[in-house]
C-alpha positions in Angstrom: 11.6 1.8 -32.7 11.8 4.7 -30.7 13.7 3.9 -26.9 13.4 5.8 -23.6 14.5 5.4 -20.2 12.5 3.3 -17.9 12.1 5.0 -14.4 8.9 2.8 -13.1 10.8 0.2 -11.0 13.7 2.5 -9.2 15.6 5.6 -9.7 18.1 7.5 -8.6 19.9 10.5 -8.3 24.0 11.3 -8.9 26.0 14.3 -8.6 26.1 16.2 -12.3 30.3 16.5 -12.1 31.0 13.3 -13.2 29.7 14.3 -16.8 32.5 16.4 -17.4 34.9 13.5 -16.7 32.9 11.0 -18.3 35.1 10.7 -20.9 38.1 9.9 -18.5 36.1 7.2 -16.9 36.9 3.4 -17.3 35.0 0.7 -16.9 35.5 0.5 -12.9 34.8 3.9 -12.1 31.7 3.7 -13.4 30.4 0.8 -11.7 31.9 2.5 -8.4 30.4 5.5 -9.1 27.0 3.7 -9.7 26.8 1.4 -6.7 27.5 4.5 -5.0 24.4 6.2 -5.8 22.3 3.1 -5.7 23.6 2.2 -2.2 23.6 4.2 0.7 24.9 1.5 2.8 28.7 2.1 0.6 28.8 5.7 1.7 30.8 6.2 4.7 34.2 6.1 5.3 36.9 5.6 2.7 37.5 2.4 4.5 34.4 1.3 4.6 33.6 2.0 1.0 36.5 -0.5 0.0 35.2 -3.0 2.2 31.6 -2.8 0.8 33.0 -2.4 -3.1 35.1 -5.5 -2.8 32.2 -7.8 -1.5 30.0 -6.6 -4.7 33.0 -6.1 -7.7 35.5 -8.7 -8.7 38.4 -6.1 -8.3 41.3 -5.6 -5.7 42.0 -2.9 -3.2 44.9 -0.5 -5.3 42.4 -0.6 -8.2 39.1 0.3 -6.1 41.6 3.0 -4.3 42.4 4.5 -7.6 38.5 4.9 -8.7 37.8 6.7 -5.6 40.9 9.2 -6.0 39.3 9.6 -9.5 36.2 10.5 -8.5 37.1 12.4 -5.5 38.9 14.3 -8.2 36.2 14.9 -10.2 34.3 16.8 -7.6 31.7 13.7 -7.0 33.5 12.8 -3.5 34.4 15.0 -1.0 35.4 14.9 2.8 32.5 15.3 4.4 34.3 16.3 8.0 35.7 19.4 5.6 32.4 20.1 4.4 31.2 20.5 7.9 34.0 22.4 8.8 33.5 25.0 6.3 29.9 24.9 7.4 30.4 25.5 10.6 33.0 28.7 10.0 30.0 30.2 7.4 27.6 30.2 10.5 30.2 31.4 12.7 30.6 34.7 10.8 26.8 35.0 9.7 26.2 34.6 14.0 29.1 36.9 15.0 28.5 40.7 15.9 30.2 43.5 16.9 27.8 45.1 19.8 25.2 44.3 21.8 22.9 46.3 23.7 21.8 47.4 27.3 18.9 45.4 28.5 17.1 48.7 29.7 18.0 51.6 27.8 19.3 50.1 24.7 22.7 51.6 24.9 25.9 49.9 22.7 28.6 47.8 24.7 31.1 45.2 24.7 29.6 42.3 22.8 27.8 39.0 24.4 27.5 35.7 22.7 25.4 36.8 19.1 23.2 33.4 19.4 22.4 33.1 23.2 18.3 32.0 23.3 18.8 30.5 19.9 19.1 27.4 18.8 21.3 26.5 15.7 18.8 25.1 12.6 19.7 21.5 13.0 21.2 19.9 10.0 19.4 17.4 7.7 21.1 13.6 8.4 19.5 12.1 4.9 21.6 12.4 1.8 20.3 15.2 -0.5 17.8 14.4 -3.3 19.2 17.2 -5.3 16.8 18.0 -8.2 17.5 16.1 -11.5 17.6 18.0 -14.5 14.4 15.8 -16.3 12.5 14.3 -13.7 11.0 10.7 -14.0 8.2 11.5 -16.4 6.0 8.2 -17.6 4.5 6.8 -20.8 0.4 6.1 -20.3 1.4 2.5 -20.3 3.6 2.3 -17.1 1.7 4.6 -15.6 -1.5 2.1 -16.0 1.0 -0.7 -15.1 2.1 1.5 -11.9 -1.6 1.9 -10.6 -2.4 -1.6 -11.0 0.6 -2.5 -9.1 0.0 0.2 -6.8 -3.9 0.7 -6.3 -3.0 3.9 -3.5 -1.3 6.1 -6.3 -4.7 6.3 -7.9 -6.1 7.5 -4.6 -3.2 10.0 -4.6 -3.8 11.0 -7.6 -8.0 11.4 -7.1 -6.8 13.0 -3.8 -4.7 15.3 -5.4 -7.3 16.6 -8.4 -9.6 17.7 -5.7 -7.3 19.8 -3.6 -6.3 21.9 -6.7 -10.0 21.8 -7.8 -9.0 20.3 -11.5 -8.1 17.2 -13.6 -4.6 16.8 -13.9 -2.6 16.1 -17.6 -0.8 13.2 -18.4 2.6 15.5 -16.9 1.3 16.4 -14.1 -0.5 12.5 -13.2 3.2 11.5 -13.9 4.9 14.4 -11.9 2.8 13.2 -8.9 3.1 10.0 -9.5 7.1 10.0 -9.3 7.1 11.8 -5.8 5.5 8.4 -4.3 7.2 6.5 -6.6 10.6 8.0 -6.9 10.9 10.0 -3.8 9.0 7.1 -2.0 6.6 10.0 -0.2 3.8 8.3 1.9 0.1 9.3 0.9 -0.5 11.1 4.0 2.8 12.9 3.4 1.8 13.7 -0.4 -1.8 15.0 0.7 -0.3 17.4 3.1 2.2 18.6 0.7 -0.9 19.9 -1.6 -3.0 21.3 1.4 0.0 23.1 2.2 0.9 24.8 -1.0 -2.9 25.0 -2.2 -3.4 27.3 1.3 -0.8 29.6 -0.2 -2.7 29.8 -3.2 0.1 27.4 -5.1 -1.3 24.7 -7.5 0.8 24.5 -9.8 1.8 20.3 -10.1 5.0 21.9 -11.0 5.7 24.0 -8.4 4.1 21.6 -5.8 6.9 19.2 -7.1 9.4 21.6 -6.8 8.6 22.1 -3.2 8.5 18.7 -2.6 12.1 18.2 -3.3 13.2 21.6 -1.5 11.9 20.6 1.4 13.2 16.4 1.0 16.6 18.4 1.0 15.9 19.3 4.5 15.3 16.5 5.6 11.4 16.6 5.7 10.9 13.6 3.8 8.0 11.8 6.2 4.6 12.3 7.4 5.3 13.5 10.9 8.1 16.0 9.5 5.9 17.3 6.7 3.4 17.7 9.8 5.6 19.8 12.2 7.1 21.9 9.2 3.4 23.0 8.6 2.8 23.4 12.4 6.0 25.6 12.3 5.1 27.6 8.9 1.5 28.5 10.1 3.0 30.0 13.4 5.5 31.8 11.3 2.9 33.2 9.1 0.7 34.4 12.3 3.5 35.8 14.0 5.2 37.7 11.0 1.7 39.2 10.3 1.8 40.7 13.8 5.5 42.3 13.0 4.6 43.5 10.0 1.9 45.3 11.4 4.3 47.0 14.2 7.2 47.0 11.9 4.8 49.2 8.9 6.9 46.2 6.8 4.2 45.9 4.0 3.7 42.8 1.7 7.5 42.9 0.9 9.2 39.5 1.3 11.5 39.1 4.9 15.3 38.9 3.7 16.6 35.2 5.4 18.2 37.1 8.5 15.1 38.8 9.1 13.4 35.0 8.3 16.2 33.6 10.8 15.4 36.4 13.9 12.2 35.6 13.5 12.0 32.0 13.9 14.1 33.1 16.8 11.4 34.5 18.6 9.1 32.2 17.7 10.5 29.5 19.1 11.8 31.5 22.1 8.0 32.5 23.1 8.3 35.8 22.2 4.9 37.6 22.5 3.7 40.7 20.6 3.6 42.8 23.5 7.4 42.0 24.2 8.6 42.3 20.7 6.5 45.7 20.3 7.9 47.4 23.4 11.6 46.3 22.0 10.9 48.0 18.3 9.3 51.2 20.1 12.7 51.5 22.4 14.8 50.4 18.8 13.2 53.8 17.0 13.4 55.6 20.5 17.4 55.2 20.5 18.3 54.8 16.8 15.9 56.6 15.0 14.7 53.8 12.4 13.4 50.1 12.4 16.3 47.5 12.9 15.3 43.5 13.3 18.7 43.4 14.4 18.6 45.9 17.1 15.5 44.9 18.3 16.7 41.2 18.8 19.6 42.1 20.5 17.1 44.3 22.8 14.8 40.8 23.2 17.8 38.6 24.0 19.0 41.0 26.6 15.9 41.2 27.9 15.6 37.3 27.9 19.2 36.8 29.8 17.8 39.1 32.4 14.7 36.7 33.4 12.2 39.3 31.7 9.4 37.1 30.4 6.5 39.6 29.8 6.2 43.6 29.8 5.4 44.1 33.2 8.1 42.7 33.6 10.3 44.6 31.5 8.3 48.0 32.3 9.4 47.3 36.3 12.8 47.0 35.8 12.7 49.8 33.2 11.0 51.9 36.0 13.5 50.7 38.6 16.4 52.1 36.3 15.0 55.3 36.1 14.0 55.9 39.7 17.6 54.5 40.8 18.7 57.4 38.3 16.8 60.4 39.4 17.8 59.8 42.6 21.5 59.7 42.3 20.9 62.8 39.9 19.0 64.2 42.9 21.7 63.1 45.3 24.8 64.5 43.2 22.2 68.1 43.1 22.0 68.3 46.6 25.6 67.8 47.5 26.3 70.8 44.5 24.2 73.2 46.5 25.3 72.0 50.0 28.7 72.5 49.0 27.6 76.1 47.4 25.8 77.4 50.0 29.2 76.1 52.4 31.3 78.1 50.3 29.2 81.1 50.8 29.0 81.2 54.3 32.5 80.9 54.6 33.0 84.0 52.2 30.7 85.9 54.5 32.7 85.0 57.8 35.7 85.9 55.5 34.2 89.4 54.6 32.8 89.7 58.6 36.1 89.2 59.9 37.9 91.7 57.9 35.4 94.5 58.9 
C-alpha cells in the first residue's frame, strides 16, 4: 500500500530552516514549532507565546523558554521589531540622494527630502504564505470528495476552463483547486486572478498559481484587494505606454526604480503633458534621458504648486523675463558708467589744452 500526504482538510505553510536542525529537535520543539504554524493567534510576543503554549501543552515555562531559544536559533524565529528596523534603513538608503534640482531651469543644488509627493508602499500586515516547495496536489478521489463537499470549486473550476479557453488536467483542476482550498481565495477573487493574467496573454495554471501566491505575499489576498491591484496595474500599463512613447524606451522591461518613480506619478496625478515637458528640459540640461532627473524636475515642480504646463510654462517665462532684465539692467549701468568715464577723459584732455 502505497501512502501520501493528505492536504484536502487544512494545510499549512512553515519556514524551510528548521530542516536543517531537525535532527536536533525533541519532542517539544516540534509540537511548538507546529502550533506555531497552525495558529496565528500564538504569534506575538515572546510573552504571549508562553502564555498561549502553556494553555495547549502539558509543559512548564523554562521548558517552553528553551524551545523558543531553540528555534529562534535555528533561524525559524526572529525579532520582528529588528526585522523592521533593518527594513526601514534599506529604504532609507534606496530613498536618499545627493542633489536635487531647480524647479525652473533644472540646475543641481543642495539636496531636499528624496521622497516628498511620495508615499512609502505600505507594508503587508498578513503573515507571508511563502511558496512551498510541492504544492498541495490531489488524488482524483479527494478531489471528487472536495467538489461534493464544496459544490462552488466546480464552478471555479468551469469558470476557470473558459477564461483560458481549454480543459484543464488533473494538475492543473488540483493546482486551482488548492488556491480556494489551501489559500482559502474567494471565487470572485480566483476569477479575477485569471481575467487578469489571461489579459496579459498568461494562461498558464502554473504560472497563474505562481502569481497567486506572489501577490497573497503582499497582502492581496481578498476580492476588494485583488480588485484595486487590477485598478492600479491597468493605470500603470496606460501610463507607462505614454512614457515609453516620450521616453523612445521600447518593449524593454522598466528596472523597479524606474517601476517605483513611476507609480510615483501615477499616484501623484501626474499628466503626460507635465511629465513630457520635465523629460524635454531633462535632455535640454544633461544631454540624455534620466527617470531620475526627470522626477526630481516633477517633484520640484509639485512643491512649487505647479499642477499643469501652463502652469509651469508661466513661471518658466517669469524666470526668464526677470532675467533679461537684470541682464539688461547690469548692460545699461556698463555703458552709463563707460560713456561717464569718457566724458571725464575729454574734460581731462580740454583742460590741459
Amino acid at each position: 500500500m502505497e501512502l501520501e500526504l493528505y492536504f484536502a482538510s487544512d494545510a499549512y505553510c512553515f519556514p524551510g530552516a528548521i530542516l536543517a536542525r531537525l535532527h536536533e529537535a525533541d519532542a517539544l520543539v516540534l509540537k511548538v514549532f507546529l502550533l506555531l504554524c497552525a495558529d496565528r493567534t500564538l504569534r506575538g510576543t515572546k510573552e504571549q507565546m508562553i502564555t498561549g503554549l502553556q494553555n495547549m501543552l502539558d509543559a512548564d515555562r523554562a521548558e517552553l523558554e528553551k524551545a523558543l531559544v531553540f528555534l529562534t536559533g535555528a533561524g525559524v524565529l526572529q525579532d520582528a521589531s529588528k526585522r523592521a528596523k533593518r527594513i526601514a534603513v534599506k529604504k532609507k538608503k534606496e530613498t536618499a540622494t545627493n542633489e536635487t534640482v531647480s524647479s525652473l531651469t533644472g540646475d543641481t543644488v543642495p539636496a531636499a527630502p528624496a521622497a516628498a509627493g511620495q508615499s512609502a508602499p505600505k507594508p503587508s500586515a498578513k503573515e507571508q504564505a511563502v511558496m512551498p516547495v510541492s504544492l498541495p496536489e490531489y488524488t482524483s478521489e479527494q478531489m471528487a470528495q472536495l467538489i461534493d463537499r464544496t459544490p462552488s470549486y466546480k464552478v471555479i473550476i468551469d469558470e476557470t476552463q473558459k477564461i483560458c479557453g481549454r480543459i484543464f488536467n488533473p494538475t492543473e483542476i488540483s493546482r486551482v483547486l488548492g488556491l480556494a482550498d489551501y489559500l482559502k481565495l474567494d471565487f470572485e477573487h480566483i476569477l479575477m486572478l485569471f481575467a487578469y493574467c489571461k489579459k496579459r496573454g498568461k494562461t498558464s495554471v502554473a504560472y497563474i498559481v505562481k502569481t497567486a501566491y506572489s501577490l497573497y505575499n503582499q497582502g492581496i489576498d481578498t476580492r476588494a484587494a485583488m480588485e484595486q491591484y487590477v485598478k492600479e496595474a491597468e493605470a500603470f500599463d496606460s501610463f507607462s505606454g505614454k512614457i515609453r512613447s516620450v521616453f523612445g524606451i521600447g518593449e524593454r522591461a522598466f528596472t523597479a526604480k524606474e517601476k517605483e518613480i513611476i507609480a510615483g506619478w501615477i499616484q501623484n496625478d501626474i499628466s503626460e503633458e507635465l511629465m513630457r515637458k520635465a523629460y524635454e528640459i531633462t535632455v535640454d540640461n544633461i544631454g540624455k534621458t534620466s527617470f531620475a532627473y526627470t522626477n526630481k524636475v516633477l517633484l520640484n515642480w509639485q512643491q512649487s504648486g505647479y499642477k499643469t504646463l501652463a502652469d509651469v510654462e508661466n513661471a518658466i517665462q517669469s524666470y526668464q523675463s526677470n532675467k533679461q532684465e537684470k541682464a539688461s539692467f547690469e548692460t545699461d549701468e556698463f555703458f552709463e558708467a563707460a560713456l561717464r568715464r569718457g566724458l571725464e577723459k575729454l574734460s581731462e584732455a580740454s583742460a590741459e589744452g
